[in-house]
ZAMARGU-4260 file (C-alpha; in steps of 0.2 Angstrom, whole numbers, plus 5000, padded with zeros to 4 digits):
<rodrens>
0) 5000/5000/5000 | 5008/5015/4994 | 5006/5027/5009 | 5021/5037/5014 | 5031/5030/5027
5) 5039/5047/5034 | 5050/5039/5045 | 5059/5034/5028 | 5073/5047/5024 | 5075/5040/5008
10) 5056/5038/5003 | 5053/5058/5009 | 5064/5064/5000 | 5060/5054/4984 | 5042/5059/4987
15) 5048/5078/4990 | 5058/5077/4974 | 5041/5069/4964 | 5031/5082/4972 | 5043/5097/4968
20) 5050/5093/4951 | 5030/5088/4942 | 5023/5101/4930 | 5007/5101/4940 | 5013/5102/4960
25) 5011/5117/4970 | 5018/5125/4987 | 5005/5116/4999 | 5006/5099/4993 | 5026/5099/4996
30) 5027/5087/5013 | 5038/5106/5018 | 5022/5113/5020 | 5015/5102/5034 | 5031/5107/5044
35) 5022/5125/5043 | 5006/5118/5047 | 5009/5110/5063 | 4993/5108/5073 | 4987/5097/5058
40) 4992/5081/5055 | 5000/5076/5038 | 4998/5058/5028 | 5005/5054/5010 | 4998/5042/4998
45) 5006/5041/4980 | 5005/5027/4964 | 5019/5021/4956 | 5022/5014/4937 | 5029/4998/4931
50) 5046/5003/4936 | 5044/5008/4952 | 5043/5027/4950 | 5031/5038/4958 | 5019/5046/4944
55) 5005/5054/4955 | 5002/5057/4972 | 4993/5067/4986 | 4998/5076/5002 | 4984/5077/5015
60) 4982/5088/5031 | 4970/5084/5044 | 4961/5092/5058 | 4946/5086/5072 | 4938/5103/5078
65) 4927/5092/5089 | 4941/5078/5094 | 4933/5065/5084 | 4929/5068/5067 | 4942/5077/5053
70) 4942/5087/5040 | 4956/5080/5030 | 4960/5093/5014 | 4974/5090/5001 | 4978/5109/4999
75) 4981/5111/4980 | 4983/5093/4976 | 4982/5081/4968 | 4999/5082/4961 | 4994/5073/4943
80) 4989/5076/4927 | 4973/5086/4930 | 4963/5077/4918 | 4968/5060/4923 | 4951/5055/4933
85) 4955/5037/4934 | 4973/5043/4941 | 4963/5053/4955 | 4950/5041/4958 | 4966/5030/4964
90) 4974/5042/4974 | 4957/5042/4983 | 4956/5025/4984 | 4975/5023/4992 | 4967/5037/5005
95) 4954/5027/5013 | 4966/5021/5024 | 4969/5038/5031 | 4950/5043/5030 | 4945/5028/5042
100) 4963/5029/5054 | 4959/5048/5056 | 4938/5045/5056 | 4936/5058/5041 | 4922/5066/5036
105) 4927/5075/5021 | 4944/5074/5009 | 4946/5089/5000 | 4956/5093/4984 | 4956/5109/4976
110) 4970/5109/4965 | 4978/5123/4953 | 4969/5120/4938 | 4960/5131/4926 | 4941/5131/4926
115) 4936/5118/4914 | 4916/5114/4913 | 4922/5097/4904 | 4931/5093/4921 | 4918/5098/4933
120) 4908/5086/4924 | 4923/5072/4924 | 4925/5078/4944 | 4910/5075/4948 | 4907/5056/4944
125) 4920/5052/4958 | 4910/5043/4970 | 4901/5053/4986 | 4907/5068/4975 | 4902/5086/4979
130) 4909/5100/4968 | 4910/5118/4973 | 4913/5130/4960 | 4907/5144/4949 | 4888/5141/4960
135) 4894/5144/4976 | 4887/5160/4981 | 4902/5167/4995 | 4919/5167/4990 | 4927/5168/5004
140) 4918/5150/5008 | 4932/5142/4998 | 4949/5135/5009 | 4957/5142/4995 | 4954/5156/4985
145) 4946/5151/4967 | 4952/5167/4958 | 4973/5170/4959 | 4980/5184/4950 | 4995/5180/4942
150) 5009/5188/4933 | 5015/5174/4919 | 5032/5180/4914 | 5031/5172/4895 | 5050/5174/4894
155) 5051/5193/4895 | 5064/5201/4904 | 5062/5211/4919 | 5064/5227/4911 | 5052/5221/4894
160) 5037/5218/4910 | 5042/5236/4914 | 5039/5243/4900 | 5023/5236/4897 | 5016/5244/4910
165) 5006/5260/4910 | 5015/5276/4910 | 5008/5282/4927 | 5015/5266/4938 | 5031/5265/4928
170) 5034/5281/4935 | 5032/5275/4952 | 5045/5262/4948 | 5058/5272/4945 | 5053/5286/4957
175) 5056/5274/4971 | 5074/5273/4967 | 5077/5291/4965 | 5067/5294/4982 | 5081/5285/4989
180) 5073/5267/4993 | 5082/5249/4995 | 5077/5233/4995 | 5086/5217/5004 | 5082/5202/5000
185) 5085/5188/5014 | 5088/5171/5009 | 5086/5158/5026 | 5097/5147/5018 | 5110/5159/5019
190) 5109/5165/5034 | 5115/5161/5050 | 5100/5167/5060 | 5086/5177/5055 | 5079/5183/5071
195) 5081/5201/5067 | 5075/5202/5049 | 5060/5192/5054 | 5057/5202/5071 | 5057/5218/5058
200) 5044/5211/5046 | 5034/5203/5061 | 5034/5223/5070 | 5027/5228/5054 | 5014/5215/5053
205) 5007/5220/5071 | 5007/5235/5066 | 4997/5234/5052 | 4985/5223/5060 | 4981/5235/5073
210) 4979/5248/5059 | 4965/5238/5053 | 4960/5228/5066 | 4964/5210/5058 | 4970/5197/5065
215) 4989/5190/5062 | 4997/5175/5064 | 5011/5175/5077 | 5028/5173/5076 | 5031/5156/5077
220) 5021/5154/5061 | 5033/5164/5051 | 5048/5155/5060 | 5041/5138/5057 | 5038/5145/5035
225) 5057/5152/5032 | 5062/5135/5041 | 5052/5124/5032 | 5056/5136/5014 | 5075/5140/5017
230) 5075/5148/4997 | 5061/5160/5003 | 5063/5179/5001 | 5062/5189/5015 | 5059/5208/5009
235) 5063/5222/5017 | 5063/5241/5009 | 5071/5255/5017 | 5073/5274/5016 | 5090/5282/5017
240) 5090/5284/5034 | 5089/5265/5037 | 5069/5265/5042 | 5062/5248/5036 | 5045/5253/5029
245) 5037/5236/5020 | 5042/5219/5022 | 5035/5204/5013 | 5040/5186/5012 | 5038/5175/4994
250) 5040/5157/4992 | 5051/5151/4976 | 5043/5133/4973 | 5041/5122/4956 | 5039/5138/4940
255) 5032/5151/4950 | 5035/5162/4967 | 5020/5164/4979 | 5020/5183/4987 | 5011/5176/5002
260) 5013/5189/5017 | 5015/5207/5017 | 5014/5224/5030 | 5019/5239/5028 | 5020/5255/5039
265) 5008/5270/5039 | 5023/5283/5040 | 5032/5290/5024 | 5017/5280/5013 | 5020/5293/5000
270) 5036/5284/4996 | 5027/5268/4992 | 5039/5257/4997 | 5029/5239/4994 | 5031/5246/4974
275) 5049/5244/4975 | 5047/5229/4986 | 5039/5217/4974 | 5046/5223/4957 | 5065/5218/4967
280) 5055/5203/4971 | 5052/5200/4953 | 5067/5205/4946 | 5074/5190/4955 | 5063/5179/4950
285) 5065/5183/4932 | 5086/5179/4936 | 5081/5163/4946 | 5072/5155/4930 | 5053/5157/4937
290) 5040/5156/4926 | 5025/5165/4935 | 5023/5177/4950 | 5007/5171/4960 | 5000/5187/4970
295) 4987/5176/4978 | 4967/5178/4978 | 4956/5190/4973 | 4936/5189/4978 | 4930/5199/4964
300) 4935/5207/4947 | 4930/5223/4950 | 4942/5239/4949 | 4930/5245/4964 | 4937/5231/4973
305) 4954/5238/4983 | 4963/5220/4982 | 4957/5216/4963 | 4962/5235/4959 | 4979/5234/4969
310) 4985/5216/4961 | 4981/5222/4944 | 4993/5236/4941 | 5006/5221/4943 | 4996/5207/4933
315) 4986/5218/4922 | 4968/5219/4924 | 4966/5199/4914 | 4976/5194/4925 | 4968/5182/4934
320) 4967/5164/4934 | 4951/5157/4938 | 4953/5139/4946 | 4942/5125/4945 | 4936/5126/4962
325) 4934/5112/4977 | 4929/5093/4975 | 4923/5085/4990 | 4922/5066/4994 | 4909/5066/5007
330) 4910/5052/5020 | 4896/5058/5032 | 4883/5071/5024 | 4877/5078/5039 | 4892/5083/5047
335) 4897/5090/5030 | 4882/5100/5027 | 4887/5107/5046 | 4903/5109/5042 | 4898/5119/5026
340) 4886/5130/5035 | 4899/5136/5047 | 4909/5140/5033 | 4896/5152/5024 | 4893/5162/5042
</rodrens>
């Protein structure tokens, strides 16, 4: 039975190597991002071919809210071809392990692949099969957000994604330099601690939480991220005095770089330091060989929307990619449909 044996050094990291190098992975599904994920627990199912080799597999989080029955998600996954149903129909099958040792109600996939109404309908003859997409009504229901905006490099240079930018921001661009902004990028791998960068970028973050009165993850979060991710970038932009005024962190990870957490401060905003910020943050992933620059969700297209407005002076206003959405396998329907209620509260 194919499940991952993680007290196998040898079999992780041929699994991690599967999951990283396939055409079709993605952050979450990398057995790194249970590491950042620690009150959940973490299983790992794959198939292999007539030689042995891994050709598909799927990284599953779980979590029991009432200490008994768990919601057990495969963030991103499966890591396949997309339109390989009998491939997924397998992974799920080499799950049920897992579903009964953890006493799942629900496995949920919602993997990084374009809307498609032939697949929906190919999705949704998997047995006990419930797919959310285009009808669900909130937005913010989904565990993931079905709408990312993306900058897709296409083999331009950095200055060629420059210039195709309108006049106004490429202004801005340049502006930020000649207003006498820098911009470190900190790799953890390189570094024999990162207890002060972090502590910089974390101040921010509770500053800017306070200054809209969200919530924020603590410390130990981030900590637990840039160990797990050692090639992450960890942004911080300066005046010339030396006064940190945005931090970010981004996640290199198969073609693309995840710009996943960002704050900024409320002084000197006139400088717009996050500009300068994430065009340093793309400048490098241009050099690394990156394919794509994934600014995360968006809720709506609407230029009336701050966050759609905001991600598309970067991406372009068609710059979104709309995913195919979330495909339950339900194993108790009442508890699901509960489960689903507290979601859309």
């Amino acid at each position: 039975m194919p499940v991952l044996d993680k007290s196998d050094a040898v079999a992780v990291a041929k699994f991690s190597e599967f999951v990283a190098s396939h055409p079709h992975t993605s952050l979450m599904q990398s057995p790194s991002w249970a590491k950042v994920k620690q009150n959940w627990n973490s299983d790992y199912v794959y198939l292999e071919d007539e030689n042995g080799e891994i050709r598909a597999s799927l990284s599953i989080l779980s979590i029991s809210n009432d200490g008994e029955h768990a919601f057990i998600y495969a963030p991103r996954g499966p890591v396949c071809e997309p339109g390989d149903i009998d491939t997924v129909k397998k992974l799920i099958a080499e799950a049920e392990p897992i579903v009964s040792d953890r006493n799942a109600f629900l496995l949920r996939m919602d993997p990084e692949v374009p809307y498609s109404p032939e697949l929906i309908s190919e999705y949704g003859k998997l047995p006990n099969s419930v797919i959310r997409s285009r009808d669900v009504e909130n937005p913010h229901s989904f565990s993931n957000p079905r709408l990312n905006m993306i900058l897709e490099f296409n083999g331009r240079t950095y200055d060629e994604i420059v210039a195709s930018y309108k006049r106004k921001f490429r202004y801005q661009i340049r502006r930020t330099v000649t207003d006498g902004l820098s911009t470190q990028i900190i790799r953890p791998r390189d570094q024999d601690s990162i207890e002060k960068p972090l502590k910089i970028f974390y101040t921010l973050t509770e500053e800017m939480a306070d200054r809209h009165s969200i919530s924020h993850r603590p410390i130990e979060y981030f900590e637990n991220l840039l160990a797990a991710f050692p090639d992450s970038y960890l942004l911080l932009t300066e005046d010339n005095t030396g006064d940190v005024l945005s931090a970010a962190i981004a996640i290199p990870f198969g073609k693309k770089v995840s710009y996943l957490y960002a704050a900024s401060a409320n002084r000197k905003a006139k400088l717009q330091p996050s500009v300068q910020m994430i065009m340093e943050a793309i400048k490098l992933s241009i050099a690394e060989g990156r394919e794509e620059f994934d600014f995360g969700g968006v809720f709506e297209l609407d230029l009336e929307d701050g966050l759609y407005r905001y991600k598309s002076k970067y991406c372009g206003m068609d710059g979104y990619r709309e995913l195919l959405g979330e495909i339950d396998i339900v194993y108790d329907k009442d508890l699901y449909e509960d489960f689903l209620n507290k979601q859309n509260s």
